[in-house]
Kinemage of the C-alpha trace (Angstrom):
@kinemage 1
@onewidth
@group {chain A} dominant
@subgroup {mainchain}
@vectorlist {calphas} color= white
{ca unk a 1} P -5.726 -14.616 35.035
{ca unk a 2} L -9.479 -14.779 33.618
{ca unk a 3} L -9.687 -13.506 30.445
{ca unk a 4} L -11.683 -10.032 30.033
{ca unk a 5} L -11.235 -9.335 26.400
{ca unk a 6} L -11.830 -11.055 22.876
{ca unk a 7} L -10.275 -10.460 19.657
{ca unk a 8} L -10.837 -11.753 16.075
{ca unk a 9} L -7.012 -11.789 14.067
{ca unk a 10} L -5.146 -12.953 11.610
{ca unk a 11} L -1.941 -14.285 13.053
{ca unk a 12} L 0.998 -14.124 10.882
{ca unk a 13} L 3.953 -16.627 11.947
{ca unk a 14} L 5.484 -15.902 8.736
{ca unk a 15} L 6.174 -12.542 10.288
{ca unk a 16} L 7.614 -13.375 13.497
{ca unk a 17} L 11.564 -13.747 12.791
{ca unk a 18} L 11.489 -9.916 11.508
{ca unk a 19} L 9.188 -8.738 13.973
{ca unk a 20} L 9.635 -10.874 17.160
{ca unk a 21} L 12.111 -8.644 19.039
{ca unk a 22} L 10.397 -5.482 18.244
{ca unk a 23} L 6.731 -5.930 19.109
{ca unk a 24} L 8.624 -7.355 22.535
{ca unk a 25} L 10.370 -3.737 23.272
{ca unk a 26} L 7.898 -1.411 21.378
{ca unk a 27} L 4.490 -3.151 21.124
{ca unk a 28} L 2.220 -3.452 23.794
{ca unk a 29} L -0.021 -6.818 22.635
{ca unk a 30} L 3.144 -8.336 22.604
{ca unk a 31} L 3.537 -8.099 26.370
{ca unk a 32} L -0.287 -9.827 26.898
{ca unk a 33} L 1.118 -13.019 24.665
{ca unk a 34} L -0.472 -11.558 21.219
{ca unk a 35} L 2.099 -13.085 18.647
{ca unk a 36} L 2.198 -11.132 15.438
{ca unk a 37} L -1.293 -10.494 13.635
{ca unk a 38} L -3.115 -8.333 11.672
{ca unk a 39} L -6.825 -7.219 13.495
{ca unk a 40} L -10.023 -7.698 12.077
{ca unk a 41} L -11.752 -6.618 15.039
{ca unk a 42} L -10.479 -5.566 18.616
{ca unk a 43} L -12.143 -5.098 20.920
{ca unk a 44} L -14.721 -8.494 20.095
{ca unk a 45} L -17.481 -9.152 22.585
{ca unk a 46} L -16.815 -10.068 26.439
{ca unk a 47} L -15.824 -13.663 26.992
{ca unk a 48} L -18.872 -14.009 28.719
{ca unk a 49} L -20.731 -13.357 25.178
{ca unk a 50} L -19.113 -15.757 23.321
{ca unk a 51} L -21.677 -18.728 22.554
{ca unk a 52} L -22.401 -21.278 20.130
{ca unk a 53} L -24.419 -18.263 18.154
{ca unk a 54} L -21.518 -15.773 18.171
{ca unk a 55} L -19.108 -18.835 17.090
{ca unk a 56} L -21.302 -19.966 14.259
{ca unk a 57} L -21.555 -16.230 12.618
{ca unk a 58} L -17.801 -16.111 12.772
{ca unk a 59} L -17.458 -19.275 10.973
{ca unk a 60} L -20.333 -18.217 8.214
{ca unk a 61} L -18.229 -14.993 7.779
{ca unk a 62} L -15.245 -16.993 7.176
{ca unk a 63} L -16.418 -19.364 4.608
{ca unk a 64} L -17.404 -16.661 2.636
{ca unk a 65} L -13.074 -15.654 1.929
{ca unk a 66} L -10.935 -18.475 0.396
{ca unk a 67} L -7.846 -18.754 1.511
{ca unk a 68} L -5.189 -16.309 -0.074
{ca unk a 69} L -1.595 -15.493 -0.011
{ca unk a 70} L -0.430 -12.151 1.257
{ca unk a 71} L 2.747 -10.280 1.391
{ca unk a 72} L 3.832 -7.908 4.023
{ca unk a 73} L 6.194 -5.422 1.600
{ca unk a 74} L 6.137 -1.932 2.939
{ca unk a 75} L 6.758 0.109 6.044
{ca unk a 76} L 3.566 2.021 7.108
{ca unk a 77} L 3.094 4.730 9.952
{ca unk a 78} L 0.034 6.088 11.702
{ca unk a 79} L 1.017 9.401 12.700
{ca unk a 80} L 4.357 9.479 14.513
{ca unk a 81} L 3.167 7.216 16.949
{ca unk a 82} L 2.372 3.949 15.272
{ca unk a 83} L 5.199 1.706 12.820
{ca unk a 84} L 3.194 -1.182 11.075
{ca unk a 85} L 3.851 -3.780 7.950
{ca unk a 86} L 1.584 -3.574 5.089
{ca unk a 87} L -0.455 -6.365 3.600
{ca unk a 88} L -0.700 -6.926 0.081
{ca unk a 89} L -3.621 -7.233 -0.681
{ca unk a 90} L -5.550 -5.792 1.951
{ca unk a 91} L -9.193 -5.785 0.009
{ca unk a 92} L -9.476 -9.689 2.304
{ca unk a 93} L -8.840 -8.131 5.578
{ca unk a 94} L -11.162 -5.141 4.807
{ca unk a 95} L -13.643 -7.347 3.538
{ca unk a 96} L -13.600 -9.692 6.757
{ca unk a 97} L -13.762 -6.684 8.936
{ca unk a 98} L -16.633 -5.414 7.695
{ca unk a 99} L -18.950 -8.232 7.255
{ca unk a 100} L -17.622 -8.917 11.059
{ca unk a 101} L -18.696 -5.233 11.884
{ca unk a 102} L -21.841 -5.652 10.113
{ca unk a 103} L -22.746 -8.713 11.908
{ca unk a 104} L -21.898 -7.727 15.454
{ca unk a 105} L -22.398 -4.124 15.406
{ca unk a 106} L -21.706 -3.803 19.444
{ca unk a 107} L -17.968 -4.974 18.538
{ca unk a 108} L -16.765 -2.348 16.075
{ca unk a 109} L -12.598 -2.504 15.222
{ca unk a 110} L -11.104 -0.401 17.833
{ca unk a 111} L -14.344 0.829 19.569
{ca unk a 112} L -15.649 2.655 16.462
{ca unk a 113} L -12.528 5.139 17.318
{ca unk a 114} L -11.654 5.776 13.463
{ca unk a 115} L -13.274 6.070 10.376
{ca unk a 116} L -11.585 3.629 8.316
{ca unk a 117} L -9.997 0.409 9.164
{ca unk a 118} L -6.552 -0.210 7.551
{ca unk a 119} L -5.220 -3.453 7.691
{ca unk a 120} L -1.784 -3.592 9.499
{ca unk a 121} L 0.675 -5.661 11.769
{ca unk a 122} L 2.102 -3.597 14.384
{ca unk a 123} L 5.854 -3.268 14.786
{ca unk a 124} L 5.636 -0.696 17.513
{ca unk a 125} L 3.508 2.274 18.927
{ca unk a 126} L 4.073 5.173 21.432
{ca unk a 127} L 8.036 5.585 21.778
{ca unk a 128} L 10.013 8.281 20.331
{ca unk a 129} L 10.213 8.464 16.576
{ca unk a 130} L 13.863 7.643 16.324
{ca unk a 131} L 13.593 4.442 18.261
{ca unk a 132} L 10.079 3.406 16.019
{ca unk a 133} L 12.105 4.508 12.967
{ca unk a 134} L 15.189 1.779 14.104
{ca unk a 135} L 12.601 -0.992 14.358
{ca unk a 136} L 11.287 -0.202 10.685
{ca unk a 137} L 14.774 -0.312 9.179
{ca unk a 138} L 15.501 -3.569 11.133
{ca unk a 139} L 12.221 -5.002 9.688
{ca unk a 140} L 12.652 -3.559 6.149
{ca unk a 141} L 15.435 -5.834 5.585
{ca unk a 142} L 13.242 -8.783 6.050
{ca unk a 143} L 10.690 -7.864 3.428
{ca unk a 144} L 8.787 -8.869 1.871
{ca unk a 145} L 7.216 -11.565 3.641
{ca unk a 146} L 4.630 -14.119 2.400
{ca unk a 147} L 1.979 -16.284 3.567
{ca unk a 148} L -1.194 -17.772 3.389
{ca unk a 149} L -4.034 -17.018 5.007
{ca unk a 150} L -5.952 -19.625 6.095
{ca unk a 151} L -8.249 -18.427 9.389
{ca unk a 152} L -9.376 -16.321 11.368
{ca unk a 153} L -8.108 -16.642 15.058
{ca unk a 154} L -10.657 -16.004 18.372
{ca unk a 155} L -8.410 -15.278 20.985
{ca unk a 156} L -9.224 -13.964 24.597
{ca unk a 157} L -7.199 -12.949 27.559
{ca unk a 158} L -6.597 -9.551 29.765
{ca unk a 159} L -4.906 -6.238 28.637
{ca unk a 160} L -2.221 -6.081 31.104
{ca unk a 161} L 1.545 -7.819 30.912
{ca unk a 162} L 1.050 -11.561 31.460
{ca unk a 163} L -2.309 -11.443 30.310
{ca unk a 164} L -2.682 -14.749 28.791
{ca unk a 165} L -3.799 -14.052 25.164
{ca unk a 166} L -4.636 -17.442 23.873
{ca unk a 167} L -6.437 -19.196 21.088
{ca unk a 168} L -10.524 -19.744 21.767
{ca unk a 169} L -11.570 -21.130 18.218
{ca unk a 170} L -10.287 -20.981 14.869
{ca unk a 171} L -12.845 -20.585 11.608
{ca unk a 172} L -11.161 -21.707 8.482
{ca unk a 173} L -11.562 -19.502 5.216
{ca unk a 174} L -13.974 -21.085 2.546
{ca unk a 175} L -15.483 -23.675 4.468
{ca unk a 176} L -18.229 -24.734 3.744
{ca unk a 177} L -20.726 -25.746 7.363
{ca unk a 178} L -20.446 -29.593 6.557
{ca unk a 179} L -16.543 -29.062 7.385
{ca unk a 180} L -17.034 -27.117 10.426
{ca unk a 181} L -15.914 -29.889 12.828
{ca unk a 182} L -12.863 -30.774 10.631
């Protein structure tokens, strides 16, 4: 399946043993491949826009955050609709997203569809309440989780089940162009 979508994340393996079996059941991305993350911008540019330029912005924007350690510790909700983990701290995230935004104003986080961008990994969206509210008390029991941060993630694939989400590039955090090929 040819990719038709891009995405710049922040995977979080650290997060998978609470979270795993959930996004499965309740969260779509999990269904295209997308292993747990938090978003810094969805949707990116078309696949077919992705070029040596685009990749060498992304890796400027990165070596301007140094690595840092987060911690997924509380239960967050978007409506009734949407369960999600909280990172601690989330200044990073909001940070990356908006010298991202800034740089490629075509791809703004989710279309430009809200006014603020909050930093979150998704547990679940759009089932009942009750069955959203099981998943948080399954993952509650997990937190808090940490881990470093150490890149940002380009991955590309097509928003259907089976759509092949997979790794394009990763930019490390703080480094400098001379490491670039490292």
């Amino acid at each position: 399946m040819e990719p038709t979508h891009t995405a710049l994340i922040i995977e979080v393996p650290a997060a998978e043993p609470a979270v795993s079996a959930h996004r499965t059941a309740l969260d779509r991305a999990a269904s295209w491949g997308v292993r747990a993350h938090i978003t810094l911008v969805f949707p990116f540019l078309p696949p077919d826009k992705i070029n040596d330029d685009t990749l060498a912005a992304i890796h400027q924007i990165a070596a301007t955050e140094t690595p840092f350690e987060v911690t997924l510790d509380r239960i967050g909700w978007f409506g009734d609709t949407v369960v999600w983990l909280a990172p601690t701290p989330a200044r990073p995230f909001i940070t990356l997203t908006a010298a991202l935004a800034a740089r490629f104003p075509q791809a703004q986080p989710y279309g430009g569809a809200f006014d603020e961008t909050i930093p979150h990994l998704t547990i679940g969206h759009d089932h009942p309440r009750p069955t959203l509210e099981a998943a948080a008390a399954a993952v509650t029991r997990h937190l808090p989780i940490t881990t470093t941060v150490t890149a940002i993630r380009l991955i590309a694939g097509a928003r259907e089940p089976g759509g092949n989400w997979h790794p394009v590039a990763d930019f490390p955090l703080g480094a400098s162009p001379a490491d670039k090929g490292a």
